[in-house]
N, C-alpha and C positions, 0 to 999 in steps of 0.2 A: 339673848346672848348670841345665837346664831346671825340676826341682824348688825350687831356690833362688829362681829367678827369678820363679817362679810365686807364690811366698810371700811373696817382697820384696814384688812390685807388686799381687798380690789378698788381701793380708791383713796386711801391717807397714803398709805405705803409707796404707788408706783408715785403719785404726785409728790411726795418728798422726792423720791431718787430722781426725778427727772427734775424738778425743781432745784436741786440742790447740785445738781449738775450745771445744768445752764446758767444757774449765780455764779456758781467757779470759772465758767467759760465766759460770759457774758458781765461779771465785776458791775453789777446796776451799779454801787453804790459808792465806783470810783468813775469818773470821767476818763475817756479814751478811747482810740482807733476800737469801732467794730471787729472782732477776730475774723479768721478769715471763716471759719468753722462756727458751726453753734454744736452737731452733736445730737440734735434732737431725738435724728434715727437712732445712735446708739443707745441713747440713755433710755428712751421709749423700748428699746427690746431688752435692754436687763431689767427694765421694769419690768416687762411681761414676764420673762424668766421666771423673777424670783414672786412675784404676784401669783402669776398662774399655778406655780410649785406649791407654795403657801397652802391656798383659797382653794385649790380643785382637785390636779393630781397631776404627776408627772408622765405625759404620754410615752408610749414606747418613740425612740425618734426612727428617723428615715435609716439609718443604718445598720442598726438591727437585726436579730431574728426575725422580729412584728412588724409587719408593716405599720403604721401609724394607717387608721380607718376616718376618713370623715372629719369629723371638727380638731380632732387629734393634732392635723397640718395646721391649725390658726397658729399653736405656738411656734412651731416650726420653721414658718412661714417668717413671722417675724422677727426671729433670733437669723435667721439663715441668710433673709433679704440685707438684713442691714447695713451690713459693710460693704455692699454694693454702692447704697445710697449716700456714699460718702465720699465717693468718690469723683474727684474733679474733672477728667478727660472727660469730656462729655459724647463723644463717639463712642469708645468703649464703652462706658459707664451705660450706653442706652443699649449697647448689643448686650452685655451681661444680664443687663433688668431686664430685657425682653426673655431671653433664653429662660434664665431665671423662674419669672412668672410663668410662662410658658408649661417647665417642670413644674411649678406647683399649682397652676390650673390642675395638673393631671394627678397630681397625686388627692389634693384634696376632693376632686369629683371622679377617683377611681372606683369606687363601690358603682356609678352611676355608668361609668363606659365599662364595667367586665360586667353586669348583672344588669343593665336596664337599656341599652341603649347599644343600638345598631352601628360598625364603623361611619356610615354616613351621618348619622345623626350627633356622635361623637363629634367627629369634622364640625359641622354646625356651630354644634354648643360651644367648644374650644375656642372655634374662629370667633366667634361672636363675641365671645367674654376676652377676647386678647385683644380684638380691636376698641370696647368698650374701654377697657384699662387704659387702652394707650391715647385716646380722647381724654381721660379721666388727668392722667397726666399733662396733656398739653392744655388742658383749661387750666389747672392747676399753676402748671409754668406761668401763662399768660397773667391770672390772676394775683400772683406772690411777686412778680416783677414791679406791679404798681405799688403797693402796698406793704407798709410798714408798724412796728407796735405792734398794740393786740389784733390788730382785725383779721391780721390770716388765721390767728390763733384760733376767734372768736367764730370764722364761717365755718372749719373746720369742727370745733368743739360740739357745736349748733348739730351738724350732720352727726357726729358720733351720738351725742344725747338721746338726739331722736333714735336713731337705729338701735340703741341700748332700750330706750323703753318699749320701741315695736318687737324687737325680737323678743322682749319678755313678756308682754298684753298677749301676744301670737302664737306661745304653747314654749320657749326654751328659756329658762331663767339662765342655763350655761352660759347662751350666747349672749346673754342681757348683762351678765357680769363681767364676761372675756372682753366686750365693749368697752363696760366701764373702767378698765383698766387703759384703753387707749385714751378715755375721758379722762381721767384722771390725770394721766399725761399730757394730754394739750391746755387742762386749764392751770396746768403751771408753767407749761408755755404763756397761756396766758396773762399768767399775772407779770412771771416777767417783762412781758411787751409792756405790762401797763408801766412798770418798774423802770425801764429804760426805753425811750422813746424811741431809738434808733434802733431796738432789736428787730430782728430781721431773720426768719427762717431761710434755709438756703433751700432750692429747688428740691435737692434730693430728701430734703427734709419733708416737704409737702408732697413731692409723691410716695415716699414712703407711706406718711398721715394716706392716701387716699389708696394705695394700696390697699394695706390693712383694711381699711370702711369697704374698698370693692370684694376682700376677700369673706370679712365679718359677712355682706349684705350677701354673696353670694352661698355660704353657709348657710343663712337663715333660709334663705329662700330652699334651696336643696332641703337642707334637714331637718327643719321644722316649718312653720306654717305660714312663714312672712307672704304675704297676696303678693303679687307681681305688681299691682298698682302702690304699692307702699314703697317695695322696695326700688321702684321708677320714679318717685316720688321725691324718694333718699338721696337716690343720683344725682337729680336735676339739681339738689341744695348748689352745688358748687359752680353747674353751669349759669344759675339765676345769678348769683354774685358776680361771676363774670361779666353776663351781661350789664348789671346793673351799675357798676364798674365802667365800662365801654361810655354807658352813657352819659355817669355825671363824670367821667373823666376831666372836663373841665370847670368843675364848681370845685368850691373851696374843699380844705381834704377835709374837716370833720363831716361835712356835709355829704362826701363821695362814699367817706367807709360808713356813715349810717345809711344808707344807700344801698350799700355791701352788703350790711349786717341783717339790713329789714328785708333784701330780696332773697337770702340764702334762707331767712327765717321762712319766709312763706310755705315754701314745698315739704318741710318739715313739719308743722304745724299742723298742715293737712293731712296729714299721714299718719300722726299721733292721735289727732284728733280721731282719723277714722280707727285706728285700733282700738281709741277707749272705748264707741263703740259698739264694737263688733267682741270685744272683751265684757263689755255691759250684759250682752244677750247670751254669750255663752257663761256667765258667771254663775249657772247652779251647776256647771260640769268644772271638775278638776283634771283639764287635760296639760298638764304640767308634761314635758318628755324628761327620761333623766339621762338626758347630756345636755 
């Protein structure tokens, strides 16, 4: 029962809402002009919203008496982010996201700069993860410009997947399920692309999508056991696509997005593969964390 229920509310549930969203926005099933908007971001954080509410528990938010501690900021993070991501001026829109993530770099690795770690070493890790992100984004960009249908849906899904099964092989079943709510949500992204050909995620769509997986992979990594080779691994999915992209840019598109699809699979497969395992050898311990 507790399996059922975990399925109902962290993976039927956000995939209707976001599903049922983007056919109202998106009309597969009438011909006409692309919207200007799909929504993706919105509909993906009241899925979290009301998924994560459901399935786990409602954290203290940033406003509070309680500070919100740790994995607390994932839902935060994505209810707070997204109306950023929706936005069109793209000067603003990129000072806000930076600022933005910025703050929630800081809040979600707060236990880690007041309790483990030096102003310089802060500096470091901060700088590091803000330039990452912003890499993360402009592959991101580069890659959703060429590409139409399911495939962004389908490179994007691919990274979530895997990071949902490594966080949960790797000691946090929270973070395996918080995943699969973003999982849920792009594979009905993706059916819609399959559903209308011209569906078309918009930029802030896709950096939202990779937000989310940079802040997911950085959680795992901090508070539970994900290896730095796994979650470097997770990363690359989106860069290999890129690349892969660049180079059959000029062959036929089915032939480009499988292309896409086989080279963001690689890095991922590697990574899951090592988790099972490294999940194999520790399987007479039940180090389960519970968040």
């Amino acid at each position: 029962m507790l399996e059922l229920r975990a399925f109902s509310l962290g993976v039927l549930l956000p995939g209707l809402i976001v599903g049922i969203g983007l056919a109202c926005v998106w009309r597969p099933w009438k011909p006409g002009p692309p919207p200007k908007k799909s929504f993706f971001a919105l509909f993906t954080a009241i899925a979290f919203f009301v998924s994560y509410s459901l399935l786990l528990e409602l954290p203290p938010h940033p406003f509070g008496d309680r500070t919100p501690a740790g994995l607390d900021w994932l839902l935060w993070i994505a209810l707070l982010s997204a109306p950023l991501f929706l936005m069109e001026d793209a000067g603003k829109a990129l000072t806000l996201r930076s600022l933005a993530a910025a703050a929630m770099l800081a809040g979600l690795l707060r236990a880690m700069i007041v309790h483990h770690w030096s102003p310089g070493t802060a500096a470091l890790w901060l700088g590091g993860a803000a330039v990452s992100l912003a890499l993360l984004w402009i592959v991101g960009a580069g890659l959703n410009e060429r590409l139409e249908g399911a495939t962004m849906p389908i490179v994007l899904l691919l990274t979530a997947t895997g990071l949902a099964l490594v966080a949960g092989l790797n000691g946090s079943a929270r973070l395996g399920q918080t995943t699969g709510i973003l999982c849920a949500s792009l594979g009905a992204a993706m059916i819609i692309g399959f559903w209308h050909p011209c569906f078309h995620l918009r930029s802030g769509d896709v950096s939202f999508a990779l937000s989310l997986l940079f802040f997911l992979t950085l959680g795992a990594y901090f508070f539970s056991d994900l290896p730095a080779l796994e979650g470097g691994l997770l990363a690359a999915s989106p860069a290999a696509a890129r690349g892969a992209e660049v180079l059959f840019r000029l062959r036929a598109i089915p032939r480009r997005n499988l292309a896409v699809v086989l080279a963001s699979a690689v890095p991922v497969v590697v990574a899951v593969v090592r988790s099972i395992l490294a999940f194999q050898e520790a399987s007479s311990t039940d180090f389960y964390y519970d968040y």
